[in-house]
C-alpha positions in Angstrom: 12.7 3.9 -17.7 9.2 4.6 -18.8 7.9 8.3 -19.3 6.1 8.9 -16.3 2.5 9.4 -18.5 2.6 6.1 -19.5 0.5 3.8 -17.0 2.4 1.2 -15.3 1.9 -2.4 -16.3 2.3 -3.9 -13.1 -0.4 -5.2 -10.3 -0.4 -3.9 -6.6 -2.6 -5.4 -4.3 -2.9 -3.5 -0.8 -4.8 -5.8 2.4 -5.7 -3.6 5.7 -4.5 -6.3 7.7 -5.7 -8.8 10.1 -6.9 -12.3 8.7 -5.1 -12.2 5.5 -5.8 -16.0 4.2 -8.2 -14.9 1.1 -5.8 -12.4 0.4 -3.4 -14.5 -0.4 -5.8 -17.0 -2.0 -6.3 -14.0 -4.1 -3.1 -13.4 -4.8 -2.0 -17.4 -5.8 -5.4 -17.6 -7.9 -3.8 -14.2 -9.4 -0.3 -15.6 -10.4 0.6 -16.8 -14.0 1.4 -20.5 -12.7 1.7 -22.4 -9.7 5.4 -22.3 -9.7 5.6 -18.2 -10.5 8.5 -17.2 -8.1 7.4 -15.3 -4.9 9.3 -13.7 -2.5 8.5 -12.5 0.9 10.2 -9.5 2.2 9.4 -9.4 6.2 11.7 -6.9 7.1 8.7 -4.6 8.9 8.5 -7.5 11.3 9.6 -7.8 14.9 10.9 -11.8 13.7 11.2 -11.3 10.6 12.2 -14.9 9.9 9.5 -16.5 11.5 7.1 -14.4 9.6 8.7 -15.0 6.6 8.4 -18.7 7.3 5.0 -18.4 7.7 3.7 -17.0 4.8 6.0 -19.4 3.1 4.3 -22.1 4.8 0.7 -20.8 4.3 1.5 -20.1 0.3 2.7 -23.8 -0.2 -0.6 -24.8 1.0 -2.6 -22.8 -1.7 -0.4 -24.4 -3.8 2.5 -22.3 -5.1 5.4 -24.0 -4.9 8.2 -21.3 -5.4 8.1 -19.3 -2.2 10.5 -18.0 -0.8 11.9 -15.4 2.2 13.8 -12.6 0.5 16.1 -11.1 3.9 16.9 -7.6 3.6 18.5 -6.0 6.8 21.1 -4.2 8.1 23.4 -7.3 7.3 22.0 -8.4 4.3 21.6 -5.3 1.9 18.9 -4.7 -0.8 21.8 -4.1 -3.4 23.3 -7.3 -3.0 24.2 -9.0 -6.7 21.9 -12.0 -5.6 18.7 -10.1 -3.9 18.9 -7.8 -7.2 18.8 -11.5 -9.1 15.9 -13.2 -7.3 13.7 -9.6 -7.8 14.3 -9.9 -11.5 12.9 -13.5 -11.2 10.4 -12.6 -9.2 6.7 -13.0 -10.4 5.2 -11.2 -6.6 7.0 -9.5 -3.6 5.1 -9.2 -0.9 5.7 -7.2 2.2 4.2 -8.0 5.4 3.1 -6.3 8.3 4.8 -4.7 11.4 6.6 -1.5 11.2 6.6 0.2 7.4 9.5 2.8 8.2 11.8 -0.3 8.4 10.8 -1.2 4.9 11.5 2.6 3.8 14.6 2.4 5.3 15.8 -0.6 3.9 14.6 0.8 0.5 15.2 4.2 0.0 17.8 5.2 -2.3 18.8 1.6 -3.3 19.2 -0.2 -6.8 16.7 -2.8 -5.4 14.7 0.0 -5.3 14.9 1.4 -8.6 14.8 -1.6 -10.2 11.5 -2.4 -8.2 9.8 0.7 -10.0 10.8 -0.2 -13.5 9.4 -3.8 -13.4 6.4 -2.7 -11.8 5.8 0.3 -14.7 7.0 -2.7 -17.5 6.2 -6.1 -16.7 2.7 -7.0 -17.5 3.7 -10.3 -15.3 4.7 -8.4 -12.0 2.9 -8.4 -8.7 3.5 -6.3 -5.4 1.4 -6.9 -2.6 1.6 -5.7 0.9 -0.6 -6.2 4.1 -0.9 -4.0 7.2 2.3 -2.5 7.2 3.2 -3.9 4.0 0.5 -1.9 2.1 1.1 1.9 3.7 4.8 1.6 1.7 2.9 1.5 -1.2 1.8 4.9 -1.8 3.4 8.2 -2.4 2.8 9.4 1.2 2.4 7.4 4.2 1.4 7.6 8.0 3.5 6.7 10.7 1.8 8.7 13.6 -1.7 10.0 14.7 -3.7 8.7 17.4 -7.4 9.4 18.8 -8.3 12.7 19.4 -4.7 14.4 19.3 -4.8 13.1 15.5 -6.8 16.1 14.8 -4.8 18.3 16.1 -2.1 20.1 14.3 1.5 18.1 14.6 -0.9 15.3 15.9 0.3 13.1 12.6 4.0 12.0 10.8 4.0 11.6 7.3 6.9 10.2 5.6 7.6 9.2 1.8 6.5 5.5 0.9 7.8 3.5 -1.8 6.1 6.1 -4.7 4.7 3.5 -6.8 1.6 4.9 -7.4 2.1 8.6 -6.8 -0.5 11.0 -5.0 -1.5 8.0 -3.1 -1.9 7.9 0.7 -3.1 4.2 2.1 -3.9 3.4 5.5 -4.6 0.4 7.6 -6.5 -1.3 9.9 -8.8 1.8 9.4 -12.0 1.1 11.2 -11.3 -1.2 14.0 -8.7 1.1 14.8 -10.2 4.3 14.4 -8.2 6.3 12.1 -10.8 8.6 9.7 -9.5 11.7 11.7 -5.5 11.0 11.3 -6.5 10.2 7.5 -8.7 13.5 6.9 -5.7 15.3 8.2 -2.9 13.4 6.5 -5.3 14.9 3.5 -5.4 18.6 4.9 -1.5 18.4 5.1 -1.1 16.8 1.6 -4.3 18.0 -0.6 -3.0 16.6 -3.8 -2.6 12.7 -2.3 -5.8 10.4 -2.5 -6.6 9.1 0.8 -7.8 5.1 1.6 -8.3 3.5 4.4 -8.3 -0.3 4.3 -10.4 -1.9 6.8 -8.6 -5.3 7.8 -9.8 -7.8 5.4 -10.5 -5.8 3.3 -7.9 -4.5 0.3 -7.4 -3.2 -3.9 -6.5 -4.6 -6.4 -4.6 -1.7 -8.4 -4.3 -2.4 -12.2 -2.7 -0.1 -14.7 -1.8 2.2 -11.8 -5.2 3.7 -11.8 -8.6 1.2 -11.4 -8.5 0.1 -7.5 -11.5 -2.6 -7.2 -12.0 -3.6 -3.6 -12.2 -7.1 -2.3 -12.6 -8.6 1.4 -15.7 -8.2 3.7 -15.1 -4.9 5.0 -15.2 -1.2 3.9 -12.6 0.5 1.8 -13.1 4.7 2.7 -11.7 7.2 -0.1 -10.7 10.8 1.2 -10.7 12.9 -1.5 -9.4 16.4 -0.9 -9.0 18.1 -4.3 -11.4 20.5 -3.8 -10.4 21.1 -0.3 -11.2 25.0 1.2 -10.6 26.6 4.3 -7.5 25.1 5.7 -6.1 26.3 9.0 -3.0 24.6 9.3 -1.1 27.8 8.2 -2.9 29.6 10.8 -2.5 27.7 14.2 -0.1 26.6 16.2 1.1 23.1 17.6 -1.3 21.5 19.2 -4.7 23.7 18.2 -7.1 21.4 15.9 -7.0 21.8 12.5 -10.2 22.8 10.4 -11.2 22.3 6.8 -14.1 22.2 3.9 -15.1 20.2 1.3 -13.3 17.2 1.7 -15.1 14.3 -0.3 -15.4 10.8 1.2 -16.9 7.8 -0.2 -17.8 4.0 1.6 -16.8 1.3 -1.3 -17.7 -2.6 -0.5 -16.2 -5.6 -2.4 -16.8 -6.0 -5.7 -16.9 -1.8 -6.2 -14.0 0.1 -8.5 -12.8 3.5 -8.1 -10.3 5.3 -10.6 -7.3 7.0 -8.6 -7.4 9.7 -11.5 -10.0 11.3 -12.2 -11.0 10.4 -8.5 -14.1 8.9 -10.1 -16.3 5.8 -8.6 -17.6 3.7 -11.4 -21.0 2.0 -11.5 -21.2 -1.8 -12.4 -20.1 -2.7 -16.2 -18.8 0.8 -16.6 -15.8 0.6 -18.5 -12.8 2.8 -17.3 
């Protein structure tokens, strides 16, 4: 495995779900070749073979003619000699929407896993994408509860361990139509050393090197930055009381705009990082 200083090699992309045809035009215009091997890992969804046929379906028709629907269950484990094959093979996995604690469940603690992390941190070649769903697994942290109001209240979020392949990293999804800046902030107050972003649907990163996110899609990426956070009183109140906090740093990126994960820094047009 690599020392954990060096940067990873690897490509995520993360979509905030909802229309996601350019992202995968994106992500086809992005592959090596036409015939790059991509498989689709669907296990978040409620039918997780129709949605895997799908995106097989809709990836043909950009052109890519080695898709195909990875199945990863509770019958059909991660560790399997064959799954463990096809991910070596693999040029993009890419998780879909629906529930991202069935993808953590499938995941953690698995071979598949651990083998996922070393291709990402030392193939040049390798792509992981996710929408919806499919991108919240990618982080360190991720959110699996907080709604409205009681969001901003203490207990009023769940965070659980994502995948970790970028680490510090909180993503969230469908972030504006759905209304989740307060469930993020806090998410932020609870872990002050994780980056938040919230993907607006249509609207995603493309990670490179593990550390330059450039945002694509029509909508708004928002970066909740808590490093210099003061003032927390989540040690101080109870269940239920809302939760207070200072200083937290927050900044609207559009398509086309870069930000570097570390040192939390958003860089102006041509600036090299």
């Amino acid at each position: 495995m690599p020392q954990p200083s060096a940067p990873p090699l690897g490509t995520l992309v993360a979509l905030g779900g909802g229309d996601d045809d350019a992202m995968l035009a994106l992500l086809s215009d992005l592959l090596p070749a036409p015939d790059a091997r991509i498989e689709i890992l669907a296990m978040a969804a409620s039918d997780a073979t129709a949605t895997g046929t799908r995106y097989i379906r809709a990836l043909r028709e950009l052109g890519c003619s080695h898709v195909r629907h990875l199945t990863i269950d509770e019958r059909h484990s991660a560790d399997k000699p064959a799954t463990l094959r096809r991910l070596q093979e693999a040029s993009l996995l890419f998780f879909t929407g629906g529930d991202q604690e069935l993808i953590t469940e499938s995941l953690h603690g698995t071979e598949f896993l651990r083998q996922l992390l070393h291709r990402y941190h030392t193939d040049a070649g390798f792509f992981v994408a996710g929408t919806s769903a499919g991108a919240s697994v990618l982080g360190d942290q991720m959110l699996v509860g907080g709604h409205g109001w009681r969001a901003l209240r203490k207990g009023g979020i769940h965070t659980v361990h994502g995948l970790g392949l970028v680490p510090q990293l909180l993503l969230d999804q469908h972030f504006v139509e759905r209304g989740r800046f307060g469930r993020l902030a806090h998410a932020v107050l609870v872990h002050p050393m994780c980056l938040g972003i919230g993907l607006a649907e249509e609207t995603g990163i493309i990670i490179r090197g593990g550390n330059e996110a450039e945002v694509f899609g029509d909508g708004v990426v928002m970066v909740v930055d808590g490093r210099h956070l003061r003032g927390s009183n989540l040690g101080r109140v109870g269940r239920g009381e809302p939760v207070a906090g200072q200083d937290f740093r927050v900044h609207l990126l559009v398509a086309g705009q870069r930000f570097l994960l570390r040192p939390r820094q958003v860089l102006e047009n041509g600036e090299n990082s």
